[in-house]
C-alpha positions as CSV (number, residue, x, y, z in Angstrom):
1,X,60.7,-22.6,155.5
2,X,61.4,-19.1,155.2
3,X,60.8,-17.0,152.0
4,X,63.1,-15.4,149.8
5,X,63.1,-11.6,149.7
6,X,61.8,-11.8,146.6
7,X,58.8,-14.1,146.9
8,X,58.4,-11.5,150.2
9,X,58.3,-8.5,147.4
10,X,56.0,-10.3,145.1
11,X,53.4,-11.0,148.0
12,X,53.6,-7.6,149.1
13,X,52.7,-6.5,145.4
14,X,49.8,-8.6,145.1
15,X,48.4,-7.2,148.9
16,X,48.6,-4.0,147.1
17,X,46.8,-4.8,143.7
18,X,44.4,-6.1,145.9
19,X,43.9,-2.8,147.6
20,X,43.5,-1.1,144.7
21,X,40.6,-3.5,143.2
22,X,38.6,-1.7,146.5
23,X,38.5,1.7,144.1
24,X,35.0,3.2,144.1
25,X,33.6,6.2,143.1
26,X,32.6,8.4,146.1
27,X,29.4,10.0,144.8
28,X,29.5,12.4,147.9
29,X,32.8,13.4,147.6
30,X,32.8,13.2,143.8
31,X,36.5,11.8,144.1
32,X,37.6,8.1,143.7
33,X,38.3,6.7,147.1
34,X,39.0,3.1,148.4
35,X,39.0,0.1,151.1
36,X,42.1,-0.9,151.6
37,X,43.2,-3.5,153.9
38,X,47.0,-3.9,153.8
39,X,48.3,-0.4,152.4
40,X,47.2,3.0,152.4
41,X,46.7,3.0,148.5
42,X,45.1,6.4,148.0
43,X,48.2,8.2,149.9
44,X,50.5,6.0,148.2
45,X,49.5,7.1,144.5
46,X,49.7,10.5,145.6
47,X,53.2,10.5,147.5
48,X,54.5,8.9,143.8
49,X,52.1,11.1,141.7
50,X,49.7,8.4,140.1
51,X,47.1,10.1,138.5
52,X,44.2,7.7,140.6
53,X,41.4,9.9,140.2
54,X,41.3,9.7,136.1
55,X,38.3,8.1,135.3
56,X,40.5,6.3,132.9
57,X,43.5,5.4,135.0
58,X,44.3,1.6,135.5
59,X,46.8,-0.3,137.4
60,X,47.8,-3.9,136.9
61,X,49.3,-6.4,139.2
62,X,52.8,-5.3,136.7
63,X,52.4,-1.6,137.9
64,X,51.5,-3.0,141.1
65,X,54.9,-4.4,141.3
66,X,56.9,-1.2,139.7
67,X,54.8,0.6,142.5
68,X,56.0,-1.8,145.1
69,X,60.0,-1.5,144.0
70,X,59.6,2.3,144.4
71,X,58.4,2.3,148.1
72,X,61.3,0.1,148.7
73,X,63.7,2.6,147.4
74,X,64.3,1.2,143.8
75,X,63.7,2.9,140.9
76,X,61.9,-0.1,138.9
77,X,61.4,-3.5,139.5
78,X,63.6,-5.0,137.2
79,X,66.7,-3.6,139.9
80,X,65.2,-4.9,142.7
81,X,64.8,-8.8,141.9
82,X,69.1,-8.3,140.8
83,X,70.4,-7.0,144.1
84,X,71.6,-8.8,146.9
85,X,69.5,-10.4,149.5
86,X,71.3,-8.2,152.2
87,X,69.7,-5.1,150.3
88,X,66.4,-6.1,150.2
89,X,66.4,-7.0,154.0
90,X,67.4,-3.4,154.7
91,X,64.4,-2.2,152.1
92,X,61.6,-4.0,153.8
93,X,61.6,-1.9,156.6
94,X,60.6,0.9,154.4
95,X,57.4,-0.1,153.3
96,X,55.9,-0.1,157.1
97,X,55.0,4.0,156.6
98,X,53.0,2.7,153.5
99,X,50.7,0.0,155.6
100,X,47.7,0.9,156.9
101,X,47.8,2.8,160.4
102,X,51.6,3.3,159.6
103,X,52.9,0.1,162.1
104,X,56.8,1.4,162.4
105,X,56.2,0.4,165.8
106,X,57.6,-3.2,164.1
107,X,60.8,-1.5,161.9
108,X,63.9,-2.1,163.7
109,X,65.4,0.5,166.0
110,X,65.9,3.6,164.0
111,X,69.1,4.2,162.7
112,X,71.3,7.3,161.5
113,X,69.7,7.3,158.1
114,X,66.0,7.8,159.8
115,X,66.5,10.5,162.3
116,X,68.1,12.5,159.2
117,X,64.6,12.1,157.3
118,X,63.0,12.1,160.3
119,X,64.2,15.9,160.8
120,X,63.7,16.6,156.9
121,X,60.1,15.3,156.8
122,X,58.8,17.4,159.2
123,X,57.9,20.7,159.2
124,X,61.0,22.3,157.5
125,X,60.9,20.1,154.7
126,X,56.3,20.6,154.5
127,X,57.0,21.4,150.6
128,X,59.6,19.4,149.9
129,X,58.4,15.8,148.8
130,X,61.9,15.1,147.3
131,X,64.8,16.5,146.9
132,X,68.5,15.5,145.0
133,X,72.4,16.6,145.4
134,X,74.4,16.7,142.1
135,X,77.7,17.7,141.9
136,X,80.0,18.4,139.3
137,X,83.1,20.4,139.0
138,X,81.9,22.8,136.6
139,X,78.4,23.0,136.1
140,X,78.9,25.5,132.8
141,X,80.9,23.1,131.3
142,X,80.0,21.6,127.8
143,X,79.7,17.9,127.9
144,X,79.0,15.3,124.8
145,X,75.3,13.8,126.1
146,X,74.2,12.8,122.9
147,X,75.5,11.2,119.6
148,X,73.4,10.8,116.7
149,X,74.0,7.5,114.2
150,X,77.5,8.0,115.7
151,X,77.9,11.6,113.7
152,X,76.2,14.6,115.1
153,X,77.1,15.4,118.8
154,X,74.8,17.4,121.1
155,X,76.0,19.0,124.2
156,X,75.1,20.7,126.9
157,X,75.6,21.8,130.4
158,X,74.4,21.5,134.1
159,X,73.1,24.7,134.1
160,X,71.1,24.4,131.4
161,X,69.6,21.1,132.1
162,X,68.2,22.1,135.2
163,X,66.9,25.8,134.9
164,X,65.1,27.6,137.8
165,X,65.5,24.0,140.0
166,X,69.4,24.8,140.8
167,X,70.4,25.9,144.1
168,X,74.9,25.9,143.9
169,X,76.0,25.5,146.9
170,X,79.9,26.3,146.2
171,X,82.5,23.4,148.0
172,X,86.3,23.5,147.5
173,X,89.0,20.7,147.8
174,X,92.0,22.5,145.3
175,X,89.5,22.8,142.5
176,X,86.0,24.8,143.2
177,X,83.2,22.6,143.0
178,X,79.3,23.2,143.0
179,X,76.6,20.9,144.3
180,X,72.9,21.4,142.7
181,X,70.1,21.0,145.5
182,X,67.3,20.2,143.4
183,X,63.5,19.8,145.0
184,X,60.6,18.1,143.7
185,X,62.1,16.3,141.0
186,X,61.0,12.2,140.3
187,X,63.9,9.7,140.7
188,X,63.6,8.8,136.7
189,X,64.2,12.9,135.8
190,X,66.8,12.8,138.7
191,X,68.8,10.0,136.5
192,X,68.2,11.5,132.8
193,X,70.0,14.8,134.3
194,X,73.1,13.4,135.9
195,X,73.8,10.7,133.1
196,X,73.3,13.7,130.4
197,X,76.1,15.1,132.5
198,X,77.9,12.1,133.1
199,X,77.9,12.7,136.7
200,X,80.1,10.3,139.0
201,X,77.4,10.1,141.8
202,X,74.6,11.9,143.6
203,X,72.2,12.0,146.5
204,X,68.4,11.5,146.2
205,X,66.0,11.8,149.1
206,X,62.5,10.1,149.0
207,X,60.0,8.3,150.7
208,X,61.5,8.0,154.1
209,X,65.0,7.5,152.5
210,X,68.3,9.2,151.9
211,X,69.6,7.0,149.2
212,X,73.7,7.5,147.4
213,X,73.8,6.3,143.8
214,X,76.8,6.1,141.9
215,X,78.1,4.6,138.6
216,X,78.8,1.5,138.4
217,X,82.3,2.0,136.7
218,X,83.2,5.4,138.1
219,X,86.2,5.9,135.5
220,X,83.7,5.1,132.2
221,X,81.1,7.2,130.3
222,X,77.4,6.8,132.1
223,X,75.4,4.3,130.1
224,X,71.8,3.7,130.9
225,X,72.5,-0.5,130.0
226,X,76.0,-1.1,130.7
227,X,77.3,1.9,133.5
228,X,73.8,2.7,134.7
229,X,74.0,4.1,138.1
230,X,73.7,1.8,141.0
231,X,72.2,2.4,144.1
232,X,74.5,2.4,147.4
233,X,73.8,1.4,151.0
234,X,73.4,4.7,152.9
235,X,73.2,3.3,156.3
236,X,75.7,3.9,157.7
237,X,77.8,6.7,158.6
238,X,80.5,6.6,155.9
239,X,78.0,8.7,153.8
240,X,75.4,10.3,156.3
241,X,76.3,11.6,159.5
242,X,74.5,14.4,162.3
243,X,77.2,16.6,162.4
244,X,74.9,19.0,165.3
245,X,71.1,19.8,165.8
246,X,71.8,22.2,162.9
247,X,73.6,20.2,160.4
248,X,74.0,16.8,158.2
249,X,76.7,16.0,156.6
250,X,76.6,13.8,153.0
251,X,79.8,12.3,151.6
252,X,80.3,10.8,148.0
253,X,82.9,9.9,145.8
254,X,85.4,13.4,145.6
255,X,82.9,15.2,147.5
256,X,81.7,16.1,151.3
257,X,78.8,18.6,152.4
258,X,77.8,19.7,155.3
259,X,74.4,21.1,154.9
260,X,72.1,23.1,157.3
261,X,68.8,22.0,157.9
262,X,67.9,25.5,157.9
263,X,68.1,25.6,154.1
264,X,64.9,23.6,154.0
265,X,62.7,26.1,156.4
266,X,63.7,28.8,153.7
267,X,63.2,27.2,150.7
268,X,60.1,25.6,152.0
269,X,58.2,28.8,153.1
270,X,59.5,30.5,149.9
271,X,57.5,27.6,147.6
272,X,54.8,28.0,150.1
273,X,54.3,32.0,149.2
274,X,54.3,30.9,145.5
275,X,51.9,28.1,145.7
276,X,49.4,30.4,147.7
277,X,50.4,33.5,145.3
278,X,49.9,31.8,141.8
279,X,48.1,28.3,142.7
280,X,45.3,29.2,145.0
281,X,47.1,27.4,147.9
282,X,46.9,23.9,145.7
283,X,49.9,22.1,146.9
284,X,49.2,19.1,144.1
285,X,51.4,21.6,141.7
286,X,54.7,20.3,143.7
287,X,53.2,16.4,142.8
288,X,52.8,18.1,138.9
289,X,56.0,19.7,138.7
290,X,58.1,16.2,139.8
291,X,56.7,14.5,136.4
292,X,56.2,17.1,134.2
293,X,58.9,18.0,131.4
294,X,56.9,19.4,129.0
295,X,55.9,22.8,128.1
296,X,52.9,23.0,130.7
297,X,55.7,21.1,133.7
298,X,58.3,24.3,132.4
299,X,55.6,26.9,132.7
300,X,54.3,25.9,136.2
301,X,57.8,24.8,137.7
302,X,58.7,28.9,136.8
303,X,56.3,30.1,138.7
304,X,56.4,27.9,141.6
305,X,60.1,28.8,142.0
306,X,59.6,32.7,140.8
307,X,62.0,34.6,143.1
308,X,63.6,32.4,144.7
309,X,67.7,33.4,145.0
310,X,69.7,30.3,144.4
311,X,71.4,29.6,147.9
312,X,75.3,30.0,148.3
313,X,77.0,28.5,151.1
314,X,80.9,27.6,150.8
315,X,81.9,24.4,152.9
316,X,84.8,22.4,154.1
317,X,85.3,19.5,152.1
């Protein structure tokens, strides 16, 4: 008797708790290192920006499982064991670049989806870990985010939610819209921005994946517990097409890009001459950047995106 996708989840996030109960300390190398059977556990904590070689860190067979619904494409676990069966058999695949010796000989014949990321992983993209799309009609425009005991309302804006990470790339269908091409930002930071901006829907790129979320009820206010935003299948080519060698289009709700590759050789080698420039070549400050919101995240994110000119391109929508 077959599994459920589930149990199949669950399993998988007990192979990799056991992988991680191989950590040792590497007295040579004076860094933590491991033995892993089933997963490549040190490259996986530091594609998702687990701090592994704190003395102090620790990981439990619960992390082990919010782990596990993150290489699959979710952003916790809880949304994983609620969607549909169909949706986890297209996220199984995507644990195979995790596994040791990266066996995507045995993922199904690649697909639309794949040779996009393929293309974006590579070389153009060698700075890029992540990236998202947001879009909004006017990204200046003052929006209620907060309400206090139901009295005081704080707004803000786009634009000033996402300093020095906003790229507008200017669209138009009757009314002038922008889309925000933000790299290096953490799924969980991606979501906090476009729910402060009670965005319709967005793009978010990660781990192998070019994923479309959108809200759940596309006519009410975002909610985090009742209008969260919902992930949506992106296989296929309603949403992600080739257009040429040269270009990928995305299309959402009100919205359609066409994006040059190009945009990620330019932006890639401009990060590079920053990192080299202010961080000694250390590419970890992209990894500390993604998580970082606080003072120290805002100081380093400035200089690893000092002069860079926010791109323009207008496109046909």
């Amino acid at each position: 008797m077959a599994i459920s996708s589930i149990d199949f989840f669950k399993s998988q996030s007990k192979l990799l708790f056991k992988d991680y109960k191989t950590r040792y300390y590497n007295e040579e190398e004076k860094t933590y290192a491991y033995h892993p059977k089933y997963y490549d556990i040190a490259t996986t904590f530091h594609s998702f920006g687990y701090p592994d070689q704190d003395p102090y860190f620790s990981f439990s067979l619960m992390n082990a499982q919010h782990l596990m619904s993150r290489m699959a494409g979710f952003n916790r676990w809880e949304n994983l064991i609620h969607v549909s069966e169909e949706e986890l058999n297209h996220a199984k695949p995507l644990l195979d670049k995790f596994r040791i010796g990266q066996s995507r000989q045995e993922a199904p014949e690649e697909n639309l989806n794949q040779k996009i990321v393929k293309v974006l992983g590579g070389e153009r993209a060698k700075n890029i870990i992540n990236f998202a799309i947001l879009t909004a009609v006017d990204p200046n425009e003052e929006r209620v985010v907060f309400t206090y005991r139901r009295k005081t309302k704080i707004t803000c804006s786009l634009n000033k939610i996402l300093p020095k990470l906003s790229f507008p790339i200017k669209g138009h269908n009757g009314n002038e819209e922008h889309a925000f091409l933000i790299p290096n930002r953490e799924l969980i930071m991606v979501l906090d921005n476009a729910g402060r901006c009670n965005l319709t829907s967005f793009f978010f790129c990660r781990g192998g994946v070019l994923e479309y979320w959108e809200k759940k009820d596309l006519n009410k206010t975002y909610n985090s517990v009742v209008n969260e935003y919902l992930k949506k299948d992106v296989y296929n080519k309603d949403c992600v097409e080739i257009v040429d060698e040269e270009h990928f289009r995305l299309t959402g709700k009100n919205f359609q890009f066409t994006i040059p590759f190009s945009i990620f050789d330019t932006l890639s080698d401009k990060l590079q001459k920053n990192i080299d420039l202010y961080f000694n070549g250390n590419d970890k400050i992209v990894y500390d950047c993604m998580y970082d919101s606080g003072f120290e995240g805002y100081r380093r994110s400035k200089k690893l995106y000092e002069g860079i000119v926010p791109y323009e391109y207008v496109f046909s929508m």
